[in-house]
C-alpha positions in Angstrom: 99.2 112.5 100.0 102.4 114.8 100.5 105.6 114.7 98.4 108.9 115.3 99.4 110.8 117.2 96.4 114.3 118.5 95.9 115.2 122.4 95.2 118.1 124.3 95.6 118.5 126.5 98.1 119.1 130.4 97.2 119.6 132.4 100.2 119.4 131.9 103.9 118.4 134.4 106.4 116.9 134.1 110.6 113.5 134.6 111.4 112.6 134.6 115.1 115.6 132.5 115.8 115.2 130.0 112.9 117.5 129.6 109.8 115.3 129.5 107.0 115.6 129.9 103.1 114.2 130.5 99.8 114.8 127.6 97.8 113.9 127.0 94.0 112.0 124.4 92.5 113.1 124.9 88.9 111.7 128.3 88.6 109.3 128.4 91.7 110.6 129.8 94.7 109.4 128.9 98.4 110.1 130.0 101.7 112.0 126.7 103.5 112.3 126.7 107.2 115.9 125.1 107.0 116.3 124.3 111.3 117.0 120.6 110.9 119.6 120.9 108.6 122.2 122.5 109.9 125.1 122.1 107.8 123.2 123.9 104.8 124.5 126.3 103.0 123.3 128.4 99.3 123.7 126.6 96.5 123.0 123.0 98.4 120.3 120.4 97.6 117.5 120.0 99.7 114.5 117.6 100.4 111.9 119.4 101.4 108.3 118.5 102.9 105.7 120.9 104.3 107.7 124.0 104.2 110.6 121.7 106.3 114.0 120.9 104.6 114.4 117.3 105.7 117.4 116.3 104.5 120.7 117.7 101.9 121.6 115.5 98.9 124.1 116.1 95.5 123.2 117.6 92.6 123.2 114.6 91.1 120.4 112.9 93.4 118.5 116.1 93.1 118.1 115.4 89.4 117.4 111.7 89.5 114.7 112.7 91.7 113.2 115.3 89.5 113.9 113.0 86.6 111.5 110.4 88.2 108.3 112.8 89.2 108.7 113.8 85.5 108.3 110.8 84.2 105.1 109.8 86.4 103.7 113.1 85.5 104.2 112.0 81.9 102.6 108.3 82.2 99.3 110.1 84.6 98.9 112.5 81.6 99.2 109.2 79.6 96.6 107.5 81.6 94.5 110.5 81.9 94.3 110.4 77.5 93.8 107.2 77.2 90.6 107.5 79.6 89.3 110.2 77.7 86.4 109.6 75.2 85.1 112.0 72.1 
């Protein structure tokens, strides 16, 4: 299964006639082919999946987000404890 997930975007450059990007991920940094979303710019919100920047959102939404995968990491590290024996 792939997941989407929000960074920011940090700096934007062409390659081979494509806009792409670095984009952080709270202290991991990608390269972002950033084609299908035009209206980017550094400092935005993006959704990313598979290298692709799908789609912008706020600042806000980017943190709800990442607020949510947090908290199922925390209950599958739950889950994976309580299935543990001694």
């Amino acid at each position: 299964m792939c997941l989407a997930v929000p960074g920011m975007i940090t700096q934007m450059y062409e390659d081979a006639g494509l806009v792409m990007g670095r984009v952080d991920f709270g202290g991991v940094t990608r390269e972002v082919c950033l084609q299908a979303v035009p209206d980017a710019k550094i400092g935005d919100y993006t959704i990313v999946h598979a290298g692709f920047a799908i789609s912008l959102l706020s600042e806000r939404e980017a943190a709800e987000t990442l607020s949510a995968l947090s908290e199922l990491g925390d209950i599958e590290a739950e889950l994976n404890a309580g299935g543990q024996t001694e």
